[in-house]
C-alpha positions as CSV (number, residue, x, y, z in Angstrom):
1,X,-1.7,29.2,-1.1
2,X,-3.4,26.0,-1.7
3,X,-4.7,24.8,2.1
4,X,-4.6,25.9,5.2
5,X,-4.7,23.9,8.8
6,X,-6.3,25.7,11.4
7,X,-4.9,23.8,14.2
8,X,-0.8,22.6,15.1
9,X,-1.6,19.8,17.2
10,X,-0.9,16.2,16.6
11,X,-3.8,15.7,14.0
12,X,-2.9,18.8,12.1
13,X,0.6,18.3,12.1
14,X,0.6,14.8,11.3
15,X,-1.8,15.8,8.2
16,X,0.5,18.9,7.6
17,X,3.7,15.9,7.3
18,X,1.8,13.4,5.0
19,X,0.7,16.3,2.4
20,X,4.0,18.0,2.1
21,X,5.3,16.7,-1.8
22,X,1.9,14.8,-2.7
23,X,-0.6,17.5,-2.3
24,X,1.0,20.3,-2.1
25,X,4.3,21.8,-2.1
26,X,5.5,23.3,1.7
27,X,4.7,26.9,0.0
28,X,1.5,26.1,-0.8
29,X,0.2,24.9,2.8
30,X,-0.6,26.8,5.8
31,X,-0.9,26.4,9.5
32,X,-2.9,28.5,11.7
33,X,-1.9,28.3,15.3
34,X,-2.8,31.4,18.2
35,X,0.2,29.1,20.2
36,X,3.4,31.0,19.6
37,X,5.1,27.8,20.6
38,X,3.5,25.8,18.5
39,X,4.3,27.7,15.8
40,X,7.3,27.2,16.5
41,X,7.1,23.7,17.0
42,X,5.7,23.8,13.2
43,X,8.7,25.9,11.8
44,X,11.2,23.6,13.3
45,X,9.6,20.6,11.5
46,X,8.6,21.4,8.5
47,X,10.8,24.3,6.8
48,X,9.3,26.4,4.8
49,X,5.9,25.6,5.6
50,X,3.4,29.1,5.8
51,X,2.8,29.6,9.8
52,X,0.8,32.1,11.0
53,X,-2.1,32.6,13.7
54,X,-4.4,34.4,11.4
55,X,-6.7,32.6,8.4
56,X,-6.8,33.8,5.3
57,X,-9.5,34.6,3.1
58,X,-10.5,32.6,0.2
59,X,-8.2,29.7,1.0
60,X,-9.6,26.2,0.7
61,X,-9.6,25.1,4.9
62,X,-8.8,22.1,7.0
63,X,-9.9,22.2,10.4
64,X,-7.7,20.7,12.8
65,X,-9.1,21.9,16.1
66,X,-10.4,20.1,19.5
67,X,-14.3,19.4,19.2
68,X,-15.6,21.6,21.8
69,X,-13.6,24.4,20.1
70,X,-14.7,23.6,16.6
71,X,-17.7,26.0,16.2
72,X,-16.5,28.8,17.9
73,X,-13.4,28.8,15.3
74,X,-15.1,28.6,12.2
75,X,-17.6,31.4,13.7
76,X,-14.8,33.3,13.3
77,X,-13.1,32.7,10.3
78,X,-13.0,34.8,7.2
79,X,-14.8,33.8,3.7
80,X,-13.1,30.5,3.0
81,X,-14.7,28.1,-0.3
82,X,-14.9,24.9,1.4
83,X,-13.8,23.3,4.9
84,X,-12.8,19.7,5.7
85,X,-13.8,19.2,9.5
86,X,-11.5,16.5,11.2
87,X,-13.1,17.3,14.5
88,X,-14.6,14.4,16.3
89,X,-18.3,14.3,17.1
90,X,-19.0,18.0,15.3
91,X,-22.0,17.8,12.5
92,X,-21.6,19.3,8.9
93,X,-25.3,20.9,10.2
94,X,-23.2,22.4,13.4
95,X,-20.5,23.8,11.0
96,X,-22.9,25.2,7.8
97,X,-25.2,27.1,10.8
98,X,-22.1,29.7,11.1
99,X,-20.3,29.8,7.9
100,X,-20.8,30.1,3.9
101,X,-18.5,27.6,3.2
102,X,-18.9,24.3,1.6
103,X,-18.4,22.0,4.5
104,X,-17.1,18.4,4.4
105,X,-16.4,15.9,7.2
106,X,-14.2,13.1,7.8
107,X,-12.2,11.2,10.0
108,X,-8.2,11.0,9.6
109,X,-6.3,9.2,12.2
110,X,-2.3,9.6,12.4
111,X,-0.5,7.4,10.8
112,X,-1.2,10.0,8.3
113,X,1.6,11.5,8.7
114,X,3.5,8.2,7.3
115,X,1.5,8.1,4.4
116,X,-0.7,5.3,6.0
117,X,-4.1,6.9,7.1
118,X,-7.5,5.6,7.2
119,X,-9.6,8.1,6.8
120,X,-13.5,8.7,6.0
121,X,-15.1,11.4,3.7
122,X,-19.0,12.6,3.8
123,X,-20.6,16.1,2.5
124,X,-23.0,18.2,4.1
125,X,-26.1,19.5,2.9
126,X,-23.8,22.1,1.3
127,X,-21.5,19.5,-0.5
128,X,-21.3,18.2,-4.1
129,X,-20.1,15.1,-5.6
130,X,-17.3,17.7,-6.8
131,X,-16.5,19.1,-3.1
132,X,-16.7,15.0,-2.1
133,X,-13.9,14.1,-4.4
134,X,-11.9,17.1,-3.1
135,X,-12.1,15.4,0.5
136,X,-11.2,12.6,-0.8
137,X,-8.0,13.8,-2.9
138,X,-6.6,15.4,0.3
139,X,-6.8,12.8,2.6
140,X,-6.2,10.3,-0.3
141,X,-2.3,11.6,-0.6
142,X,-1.7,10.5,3.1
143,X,-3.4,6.8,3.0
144,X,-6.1,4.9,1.8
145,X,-9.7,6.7,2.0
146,X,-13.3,5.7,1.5
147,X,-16.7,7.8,1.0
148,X,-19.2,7.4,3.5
149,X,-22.9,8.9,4.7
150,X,-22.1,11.6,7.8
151,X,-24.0,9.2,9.7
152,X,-21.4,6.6,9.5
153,X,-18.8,9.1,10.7
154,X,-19.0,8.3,14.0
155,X,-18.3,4.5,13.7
156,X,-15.7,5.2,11.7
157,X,-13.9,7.0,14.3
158,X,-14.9,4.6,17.0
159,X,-12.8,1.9,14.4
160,X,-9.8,3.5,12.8
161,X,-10.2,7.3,14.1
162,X,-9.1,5.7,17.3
163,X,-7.7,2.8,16.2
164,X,-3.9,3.4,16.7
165,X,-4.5,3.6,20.3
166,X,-5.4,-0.1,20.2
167,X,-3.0,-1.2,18.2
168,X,-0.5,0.8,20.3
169,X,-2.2,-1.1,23.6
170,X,-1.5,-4.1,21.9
171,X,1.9,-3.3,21.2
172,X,2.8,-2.5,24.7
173,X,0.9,-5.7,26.2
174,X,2.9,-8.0,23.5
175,X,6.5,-6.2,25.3
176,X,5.2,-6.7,28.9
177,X,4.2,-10.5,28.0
178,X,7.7,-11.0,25.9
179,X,9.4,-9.8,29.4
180,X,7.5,-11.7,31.7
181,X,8.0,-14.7,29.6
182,X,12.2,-13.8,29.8
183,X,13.0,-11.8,26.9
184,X,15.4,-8.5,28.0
185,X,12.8,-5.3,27.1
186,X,14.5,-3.8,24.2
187,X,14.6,-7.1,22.3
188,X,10.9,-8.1,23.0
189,X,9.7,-4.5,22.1
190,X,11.5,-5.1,18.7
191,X,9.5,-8.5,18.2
192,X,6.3,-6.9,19.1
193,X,6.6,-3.8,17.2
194,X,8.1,-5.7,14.2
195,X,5.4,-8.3,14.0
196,X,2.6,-5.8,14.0
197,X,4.0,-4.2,10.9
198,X,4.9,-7.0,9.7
199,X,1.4,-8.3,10.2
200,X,-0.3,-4.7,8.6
201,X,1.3,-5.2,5.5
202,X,0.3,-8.7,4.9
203,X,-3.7,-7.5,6.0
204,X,-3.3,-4.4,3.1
205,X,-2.0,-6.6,0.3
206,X,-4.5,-7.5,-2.2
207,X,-7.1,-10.2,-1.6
208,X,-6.0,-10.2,2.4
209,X,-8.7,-11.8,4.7
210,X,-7.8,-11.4,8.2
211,X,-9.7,-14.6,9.1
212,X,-7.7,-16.8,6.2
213,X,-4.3,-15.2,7.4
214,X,-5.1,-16.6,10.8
215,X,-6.3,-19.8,9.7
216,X,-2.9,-20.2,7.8
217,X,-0.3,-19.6,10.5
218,X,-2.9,-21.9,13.3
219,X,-1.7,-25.0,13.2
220,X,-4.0,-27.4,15.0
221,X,-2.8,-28.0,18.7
222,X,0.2,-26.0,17.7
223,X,1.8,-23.0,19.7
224,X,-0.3,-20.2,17.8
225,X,-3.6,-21.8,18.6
226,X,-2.8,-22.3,22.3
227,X,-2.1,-18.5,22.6
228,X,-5.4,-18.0,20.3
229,X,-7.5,-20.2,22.7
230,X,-6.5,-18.2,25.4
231,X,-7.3,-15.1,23.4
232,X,-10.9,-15.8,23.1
233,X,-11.2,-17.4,26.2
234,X,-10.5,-14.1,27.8
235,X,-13.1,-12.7,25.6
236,X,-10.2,-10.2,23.5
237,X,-12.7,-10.2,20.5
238,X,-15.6,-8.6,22.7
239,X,-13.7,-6.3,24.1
240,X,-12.7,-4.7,20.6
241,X,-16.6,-5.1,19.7
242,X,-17.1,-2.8,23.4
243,X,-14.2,-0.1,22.6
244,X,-15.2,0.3,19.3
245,X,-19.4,1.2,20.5
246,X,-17.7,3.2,23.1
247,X,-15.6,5.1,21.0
248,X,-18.4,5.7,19.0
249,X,-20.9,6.5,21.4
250,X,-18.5,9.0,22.8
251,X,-18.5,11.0,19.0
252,X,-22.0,10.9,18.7
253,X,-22.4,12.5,22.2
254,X,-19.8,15.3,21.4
255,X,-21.8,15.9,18.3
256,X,-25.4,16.1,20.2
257,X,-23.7,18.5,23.1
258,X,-23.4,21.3,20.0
């Protein structure tokens, strides 16, 4: 076996979805679940995948748990060589106080499971540049990645750890605007959802600026800078700058309760 997951919920299984055929083969990975109905859950997704709700020894770990769970679990697992912590807020200090393994920690979020993640890698005390690039290979199969400092952790889950929910907030706002404005539902939720993507993959293509791209498609006194003037006149920019402190706040405090 190659990994294991300790933990079937959404993060796990959307990392368990993206690693399938470019890390590992389905053989080769492993979820750990006490849930027999998440197991099952598992099974019926992703055939042939390991399931179990035991860890195994000497098996290179992700841990996939919630926060306030996180030390207690890896208190208890068996001798594993190195563990990638995706739990929010948790310290590589909190981790490498109850277990001999190499501990690395990042910061996935879930369209990882698409192949398009943003995630963050930092090492503990315990880590290497070796055990970094590890971090980075795994969560490099299911999107782009970046090395950071642990400290930095924590803002990079208030950003793109918990980005999708804002994303997805704007996607619903864009349908409820499309339908007050007339447009039947199903066809303004395909606009909105459509433009978004559409939008993404012109931000990820090389040389993108977001600021340029919006300076390209404003055209002065036109329709896109009305609805951009009443963007920042209802102060849309601050609020990102506030969710994104909050959101980061909020990890830092679920690391300093451990």
């Amino acid at each position: 076996m190659k990994l294991q997951i300790i933990g079937g919920g959404k993060m796990g299984r959307a990392l368990l979805g993206g690693l399938i055929g470019t890390f590992a083969s389905a053989e080769e990975l492993s979820i750990v679940e006490p849930s027999e109905q998440a197991r099952a859950a598992v099974l019926s997704a992703f055939p042939g995948v390991n399931v179990s709700d035991v860890a195994v020894e000497g098996v290179d770990t992700i841990l996939a748990v919630k926060p306030y769970l996180a030390v207690e679990v890896v208190d208890a697992l068996p001798a594993i060589p190195r563990l990638l912590s995706i739990c929010a807020g948790i310290t590589t200090t909190a981790l490498e106080q109850v277990t001999d393994a190499v501990v690395v920690r990042a910061m996935p979020n879930t369209p990882a499971l698409f192949g398009m993640g943003a995630s963050a890698v930092a090492i503990g005390a315990s880590g290497s540049a070796d055990d970094l690039a590890w971090g980075v290979e795994v969560l490099g199969s299911v999107g782009a990645v970046v090395s950071v400092t642990e400290p930095q952790i924590d803002a990079v889950t208030g950003l793109s750890g918990s980005g999708p929910a804002y994303v997805f907030l704007i996607a619903e706002a864009m349908t409820d605007a499309g339908v007050a404005a007339g447009l039947q539902r199903p066809v303004a939720q395909q606009l909105a959802y459509q433009t978004i993507a559409g939008a993404g993959a012109m931000l990820i293509a090389d040389g993108a600026d977001a600021a340029q791209l919006r300076a390209d498609v404003t055209t002065p006194a036109g329709t896109t800078a009305a609805g951009l003037g009443i963007l920042e006149e209802q102060g849309v920019r601050s609020a990102f700058h506030q969710a994104v402190a909050a959101a980061t706040t909020r990890s830092r405090e679920l690391g300093s309760s451990r």
